[in-house]
MARNU-774779 format. One line per field, with one value per residue (C-alpha): x, y, z; residue number from 1. Coordinates in steps of 0.1 Angstrom, whole numbers, always signed. Example, Ala and Ser with C-alpha at 12.3 -4.5 7.8 and 13.67 -1.06 7.14 Angstrom:
<nodes>
x: (+123, +137)
y: (-45, -11)
z: (+78, +71)
n: (1, 2)
</nodes>
This chain:
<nodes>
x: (-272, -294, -306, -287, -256, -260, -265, -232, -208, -227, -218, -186, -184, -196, -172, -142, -139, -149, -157, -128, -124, -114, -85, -69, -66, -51, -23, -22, -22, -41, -38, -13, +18, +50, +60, +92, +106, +143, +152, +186, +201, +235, +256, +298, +308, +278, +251, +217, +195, +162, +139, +105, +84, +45, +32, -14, -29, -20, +16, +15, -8, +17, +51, +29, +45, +81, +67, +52, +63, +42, +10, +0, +8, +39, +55, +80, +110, +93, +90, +122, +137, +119, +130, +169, +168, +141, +163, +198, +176, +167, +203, +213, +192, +207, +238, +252, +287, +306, +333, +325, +332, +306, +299, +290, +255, +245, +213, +213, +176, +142, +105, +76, +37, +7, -25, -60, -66, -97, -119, -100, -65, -39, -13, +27, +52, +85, +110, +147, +177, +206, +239, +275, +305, +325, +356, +351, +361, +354, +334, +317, +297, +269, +247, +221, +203, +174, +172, +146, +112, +122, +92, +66, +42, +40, +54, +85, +100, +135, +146, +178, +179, +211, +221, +247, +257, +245, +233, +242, +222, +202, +178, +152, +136, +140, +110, +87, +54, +37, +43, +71, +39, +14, -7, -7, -11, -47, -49, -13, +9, +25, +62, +85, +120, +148, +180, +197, +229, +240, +272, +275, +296, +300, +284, +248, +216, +207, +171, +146, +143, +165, +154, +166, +138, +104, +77, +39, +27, -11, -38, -57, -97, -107, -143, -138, -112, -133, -166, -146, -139, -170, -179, -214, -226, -266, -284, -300, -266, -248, -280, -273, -239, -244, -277, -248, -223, -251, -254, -216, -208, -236, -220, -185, -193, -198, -166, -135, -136, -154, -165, -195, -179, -179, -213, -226, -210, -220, -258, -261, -239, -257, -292, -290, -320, -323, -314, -279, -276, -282, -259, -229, -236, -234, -207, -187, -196, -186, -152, -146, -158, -130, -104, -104, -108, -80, -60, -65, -58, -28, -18, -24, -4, +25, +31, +62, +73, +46, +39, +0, +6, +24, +0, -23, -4, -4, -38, -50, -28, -42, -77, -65, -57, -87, -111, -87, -81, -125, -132, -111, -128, -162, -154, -138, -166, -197, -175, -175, -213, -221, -201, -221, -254, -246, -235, -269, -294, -303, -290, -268, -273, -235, -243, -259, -260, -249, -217, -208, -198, -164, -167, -189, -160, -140, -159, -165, -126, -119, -148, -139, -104, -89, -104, -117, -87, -111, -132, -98, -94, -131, -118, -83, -96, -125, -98, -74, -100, -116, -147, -140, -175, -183, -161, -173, -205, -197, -180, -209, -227, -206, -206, -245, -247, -222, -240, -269, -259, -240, -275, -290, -270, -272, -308, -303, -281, -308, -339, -315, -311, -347, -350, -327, -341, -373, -354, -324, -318, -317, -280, -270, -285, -270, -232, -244, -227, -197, -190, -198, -171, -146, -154, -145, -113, -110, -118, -92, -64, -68, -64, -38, -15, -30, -10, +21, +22, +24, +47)
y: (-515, -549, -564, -597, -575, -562, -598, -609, -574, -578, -619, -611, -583, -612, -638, -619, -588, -603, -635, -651, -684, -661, -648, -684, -687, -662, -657, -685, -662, -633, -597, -590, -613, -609, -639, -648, -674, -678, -704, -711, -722, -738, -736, -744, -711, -691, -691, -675, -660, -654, -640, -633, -614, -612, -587, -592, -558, -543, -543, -531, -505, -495, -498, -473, -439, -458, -466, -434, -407, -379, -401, -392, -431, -444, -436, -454, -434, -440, -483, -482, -462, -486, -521, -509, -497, -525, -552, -536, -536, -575, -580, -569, -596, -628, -645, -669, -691, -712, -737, -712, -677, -651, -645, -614, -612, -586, -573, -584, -579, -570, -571, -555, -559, -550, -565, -559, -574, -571, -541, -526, -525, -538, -563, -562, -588, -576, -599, -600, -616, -618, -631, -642, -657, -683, -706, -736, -762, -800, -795, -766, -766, -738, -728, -702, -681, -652, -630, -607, -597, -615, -601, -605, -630, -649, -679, -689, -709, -719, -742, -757, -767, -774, -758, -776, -786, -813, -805, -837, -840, -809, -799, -786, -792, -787, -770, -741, -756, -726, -724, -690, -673, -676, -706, -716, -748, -754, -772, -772, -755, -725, -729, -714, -726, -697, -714, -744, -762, -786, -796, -791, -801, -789, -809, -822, -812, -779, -762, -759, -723, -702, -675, -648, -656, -630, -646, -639, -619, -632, -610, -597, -595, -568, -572, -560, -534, -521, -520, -506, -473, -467, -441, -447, -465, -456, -454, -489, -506, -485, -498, -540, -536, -527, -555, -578, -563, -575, -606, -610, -597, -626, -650, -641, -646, -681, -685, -690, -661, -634, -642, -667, -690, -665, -653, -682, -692, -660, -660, -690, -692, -655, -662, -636, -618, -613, -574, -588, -612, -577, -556, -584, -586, -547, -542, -564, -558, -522, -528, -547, -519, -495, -519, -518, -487, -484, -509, -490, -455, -473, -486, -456, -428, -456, -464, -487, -489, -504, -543, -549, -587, -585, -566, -596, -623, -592, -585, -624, -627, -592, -610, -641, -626, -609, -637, -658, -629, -626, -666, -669, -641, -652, -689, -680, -654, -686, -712, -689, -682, -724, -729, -703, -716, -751, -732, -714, -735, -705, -690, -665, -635, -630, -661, -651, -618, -596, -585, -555, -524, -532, -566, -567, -541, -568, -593, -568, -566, -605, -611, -578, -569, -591, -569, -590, -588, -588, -559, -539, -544, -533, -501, -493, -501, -475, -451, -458, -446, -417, -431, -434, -428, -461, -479, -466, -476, -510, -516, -507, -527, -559, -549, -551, -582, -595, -580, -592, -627, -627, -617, -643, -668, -655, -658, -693, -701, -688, -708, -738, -734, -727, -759, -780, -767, -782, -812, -816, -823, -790, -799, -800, -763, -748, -760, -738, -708, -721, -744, -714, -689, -722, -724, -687, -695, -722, -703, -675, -700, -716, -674, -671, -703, -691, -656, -672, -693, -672, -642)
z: (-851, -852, -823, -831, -835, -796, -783, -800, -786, -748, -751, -768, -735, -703, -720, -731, -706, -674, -668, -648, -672, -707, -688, -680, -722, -731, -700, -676, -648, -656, -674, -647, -668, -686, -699, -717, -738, -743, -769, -771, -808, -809, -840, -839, -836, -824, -797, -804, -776, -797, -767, -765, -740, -741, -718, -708, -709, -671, -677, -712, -701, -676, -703, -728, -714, -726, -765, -770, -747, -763, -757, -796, -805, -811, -844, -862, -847, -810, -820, -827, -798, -776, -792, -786, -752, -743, -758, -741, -705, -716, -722, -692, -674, -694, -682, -707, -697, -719, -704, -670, -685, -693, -729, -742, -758, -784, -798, -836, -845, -828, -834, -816, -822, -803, -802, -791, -753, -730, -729, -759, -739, -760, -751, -761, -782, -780, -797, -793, -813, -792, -802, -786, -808, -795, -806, -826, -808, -802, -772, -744, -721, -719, -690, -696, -669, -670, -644, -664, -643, -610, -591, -617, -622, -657, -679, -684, -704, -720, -750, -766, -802, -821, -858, -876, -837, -813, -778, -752, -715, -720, -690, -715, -742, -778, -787, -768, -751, -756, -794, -781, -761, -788, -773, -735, -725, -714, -678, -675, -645, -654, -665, -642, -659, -660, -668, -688, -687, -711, -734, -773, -800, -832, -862, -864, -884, -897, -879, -910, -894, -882, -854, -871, -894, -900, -874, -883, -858, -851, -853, -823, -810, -830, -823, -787, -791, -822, -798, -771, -796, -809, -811, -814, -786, -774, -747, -751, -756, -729, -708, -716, -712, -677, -674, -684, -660, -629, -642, -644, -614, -596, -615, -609, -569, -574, -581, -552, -527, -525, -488, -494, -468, -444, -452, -445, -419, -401, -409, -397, -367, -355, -363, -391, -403, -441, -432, -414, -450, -467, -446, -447, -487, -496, -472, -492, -523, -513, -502, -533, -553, -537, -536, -577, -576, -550, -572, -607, -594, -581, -616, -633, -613, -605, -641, -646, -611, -594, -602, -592, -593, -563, -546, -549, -526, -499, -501, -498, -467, -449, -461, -444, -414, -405, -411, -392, -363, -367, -365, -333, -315, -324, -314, -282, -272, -284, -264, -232, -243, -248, -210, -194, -206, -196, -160, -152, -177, -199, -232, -234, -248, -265, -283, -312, -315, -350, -352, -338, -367, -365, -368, -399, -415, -407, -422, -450, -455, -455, -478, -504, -503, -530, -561, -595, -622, -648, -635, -629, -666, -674, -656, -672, -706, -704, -689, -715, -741, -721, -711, -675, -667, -682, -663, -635, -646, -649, -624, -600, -621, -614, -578, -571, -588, -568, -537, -548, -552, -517, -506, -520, -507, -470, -472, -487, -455, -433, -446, -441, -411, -400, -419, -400, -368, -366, -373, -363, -325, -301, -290, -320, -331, -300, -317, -346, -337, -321, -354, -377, -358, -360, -399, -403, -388, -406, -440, -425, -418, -457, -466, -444, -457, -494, -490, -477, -503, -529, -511)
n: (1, 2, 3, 4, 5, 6, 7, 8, 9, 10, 11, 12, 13, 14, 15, 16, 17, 18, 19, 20, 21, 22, 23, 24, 25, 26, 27, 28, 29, 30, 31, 32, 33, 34, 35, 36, 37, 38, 39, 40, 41, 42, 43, 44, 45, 46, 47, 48, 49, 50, 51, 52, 53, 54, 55, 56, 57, 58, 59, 60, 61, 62, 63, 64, 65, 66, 67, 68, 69, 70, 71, 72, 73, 74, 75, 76, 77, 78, 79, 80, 81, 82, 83, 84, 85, 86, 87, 88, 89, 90, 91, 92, 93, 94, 95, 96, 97, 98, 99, 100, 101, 102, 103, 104, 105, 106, 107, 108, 109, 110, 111, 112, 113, 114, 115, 116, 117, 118, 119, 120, 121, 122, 123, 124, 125, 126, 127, 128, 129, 130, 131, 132, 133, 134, 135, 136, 137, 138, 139, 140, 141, 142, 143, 144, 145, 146, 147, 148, 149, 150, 151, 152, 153, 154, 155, 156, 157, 158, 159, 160, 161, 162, 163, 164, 165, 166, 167, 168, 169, 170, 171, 172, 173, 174, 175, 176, 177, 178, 179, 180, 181, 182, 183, 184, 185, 186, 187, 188, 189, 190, 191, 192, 193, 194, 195, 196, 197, 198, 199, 200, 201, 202, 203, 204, 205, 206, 207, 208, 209, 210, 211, 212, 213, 214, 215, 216, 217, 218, 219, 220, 221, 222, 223, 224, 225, 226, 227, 228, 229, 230, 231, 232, 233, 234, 235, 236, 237, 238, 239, 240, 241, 242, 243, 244, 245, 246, 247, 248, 249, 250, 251, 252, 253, 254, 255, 256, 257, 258, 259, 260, 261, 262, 263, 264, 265, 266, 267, 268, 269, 270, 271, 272, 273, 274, 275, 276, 277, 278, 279, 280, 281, 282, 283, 284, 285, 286, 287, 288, 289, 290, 291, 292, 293, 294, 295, 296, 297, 298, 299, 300, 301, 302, 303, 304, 305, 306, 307, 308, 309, 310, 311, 312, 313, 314, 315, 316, 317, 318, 319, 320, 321, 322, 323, 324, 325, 326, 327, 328, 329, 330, 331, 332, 333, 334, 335, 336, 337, 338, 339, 340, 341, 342, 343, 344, 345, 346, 347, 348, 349, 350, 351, 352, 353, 354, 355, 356, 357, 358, 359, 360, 361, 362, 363, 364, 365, 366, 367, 368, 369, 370, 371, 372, 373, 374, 375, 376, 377, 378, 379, 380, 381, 382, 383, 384, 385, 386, 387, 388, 389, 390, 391, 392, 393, 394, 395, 396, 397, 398, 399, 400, 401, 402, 403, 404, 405, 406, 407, 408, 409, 410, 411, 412, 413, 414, 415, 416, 417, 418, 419, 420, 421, 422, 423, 424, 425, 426, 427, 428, 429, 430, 431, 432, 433, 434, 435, 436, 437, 438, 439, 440, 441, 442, 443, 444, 445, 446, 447, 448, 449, 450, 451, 452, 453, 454, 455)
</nodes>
């Protein structure tokens, strides 16, 4: 393989399997989604329920066992036993009135595609064409509700469009913002509509297309599913994969989270040493190591029945908690500390001193619990093609850059504040630690509201 040829698979591998950005484009919330689109088509004596549902690479990963039971990839027979029980489950989760009596829905056609995702994972279109017959009449009134994937994160979206009928006051619009899951919205809030109520009346134009039409599936990354199978891969790629994997994982740390605040509150609000900056940093880094390990082993033995997206609000909240639960002991404790040195006119020795083992595991868990989506995929998509050793690999790899950039910042904190304190007043240093153990609580409060949030 040419050199230039490695440089573009390891850029193709930073930009498309883990950095954070790549994963917005494709699914506006993550490789975690199932998003569905349920576009409504009007005609005078019939309503169409053409409904589509784009699974990212987790929860495909997870339906697999259901398309291909034998695990020796799905065959025709298997596709097709999975479109008709996955489209009678679908159906069982829309709720379609007319005039205020349900209306029957049948499956009258069905799709299904898969394409290549991150870290050669694949991801799932399933398509449905559902169908209820109803009188011809001057007038109805249809309201439309999906109660499909209630607990799972993802898009959703729902349409109206009349055929040879016309729609009147319609709470949605005619045609799918996401071009029916193919192409998000970029800086746009995930749709969250479910249901649509409007009134209809027989005559109008004719859609150019018809749902029950033959959509063109688009093609997936091949590059990166085709590099994650070879079956060729050497010593010196295998070696700047995982160089790129570091460099990720210090980039990735930038990012939101990840327990920078905290760190840097802390060094500088104990007096750290570099060694207390290094400590804090791998003991982080650690605990976000195991908690995608913890998370993957999780998705892999659960299969279908466990949703890792909702694991996520949970694990921000318990993250919030302990830095809040850490902040306010550390800013009581520096507060009693700051009184009693103002009491007998010398420093106190409980003012700055390191945190204790359990409070740097607590730090450790704030700063590390909430595990990287993208390197969870990393993992699953070198399990999913049995080279879980590599995964492995990279993962550590991502972790010790992310250490190592956590480092580096908690040194950065401490030379500013040996800066500031030759010249900033000495009243104003001796607040230091009382304001850092406030901004940890502060930081732990924002997790705290974060989590609830999104429960």
């Amino acid at each position: 393989m040419s050199v230039p040829r490695r440089v573009l698979i390891v850029t193709t591998l930073v930009l498309g399997v883990l950095a954070v950005p790549t994963l917005a484009v494709a699914h506006p919330l993550g490789n975690f989604t199932i998003n569905t689109s349920a576009a409504l088509v009007v005609r005078a004596d019939e309503i169409v329920v053409d409904y589509a549902v784009d699974m990212a690479e987790i929860p495909t990963l997870q339906e697999q066992p259901r398309l291909d039971p034998d695990g020796d990839g799905a065959s025709s027979t298997e596709e097709a036993a999975y479109r008709a029980a996955a489209c009678g489950d679908l159906r069982m989760g829309l709720l379609l009135r007319v005039d205020g009596a349900a209306v029957p829905i049948t499956p009258q056609s069905s799709s299904l595609s898969l394409s290549a995702g991150q870290a050669g994972l694949p991801t799932l279109r399933l398509r449905c064409v559902l169908a209820a017959a109803i009188e011809e009449t001057a007038h109805h009134d249809l309201a439309f509700e999906d109660r499909n994937y209630p607990d799972r994160l993802g898009w959703r979206e729902v349409t109206a469009a009349g055929d040879g009928a016309t729609i009147v006051d319609a709470d949605v619009p005619t045609e799918s913002p996401s071009n029916r899951l193919r192409s998000y919205p970029a800086e746009v809030a995930p749709s969250d509509v479910r249901s649509a109520s409007f009134a209809f009346r027989p005559g109008g134009a004719s859609l150019d297309a018809r749902p029950g039409a033959t959509l063109t599936e688009p093609a997936g990354g091949g590059l990166l599913a085709g590099f994650a199978a070879r079956r060729d891969l050497s010593v010196g790629l295998i070696a700047l994969m995982i160089a790129a994997a570091v460099g990720v994982g210090a980039v990735h740390s930038l990012g939101p989270g990840h327990g920078k605040s905290l760190i840097g509150a802390y060094v500088i609000g104990a007096d750290g040493t570099l060694r207390q900056a290094v400590a804090v940093g791998a003991a982080v880094s650690v605990m976000h190591t195991a908690s995608v390990l913890g998370l993957g082993l999780l998705v892999l033995s659960a299969e279908r029945i466990f949703a890792p997206d909702r694991v996520y609000p949970w694990l921000g909240l318990a993250s919030g908690i302990v830095a809040l639960g850490l902040g306010v002991a550390l800013l009581v404790s520096r507060i009693h500390a700051l009184s009693e040195r103002h009491r007998h006119g010398h420093d106190h020795p409980h003012l700055t001193r390191p945190l204790s083992r359990r409070g740097l595991l607590a730090l450790a868990f704030a700063g590390g619990i909430l595990p990287s989506p993208s390197a969870l995929v990393v993992l699953l998509g070198s399990v999913s093609i049995g080279r879980t050793p590599l995964g492995l690999a990279l993962i550590a790899a991502f972790s010790i850059g992310l250490a190592a950039s956590l480092v580096a910042l908690g040194a950065l904190a401490i030379r500013a504040k040996h800066v500031a304190t030759g010249r900033l007043p000495a009243r104003l240093m001796r607040l230091a630690p009382v304001a850092s153990g406030g901004c940890i609580a502060l930081v732990g409060l924002a997790l705290t509201t974060r989590g609830l949030l999104q429960l």
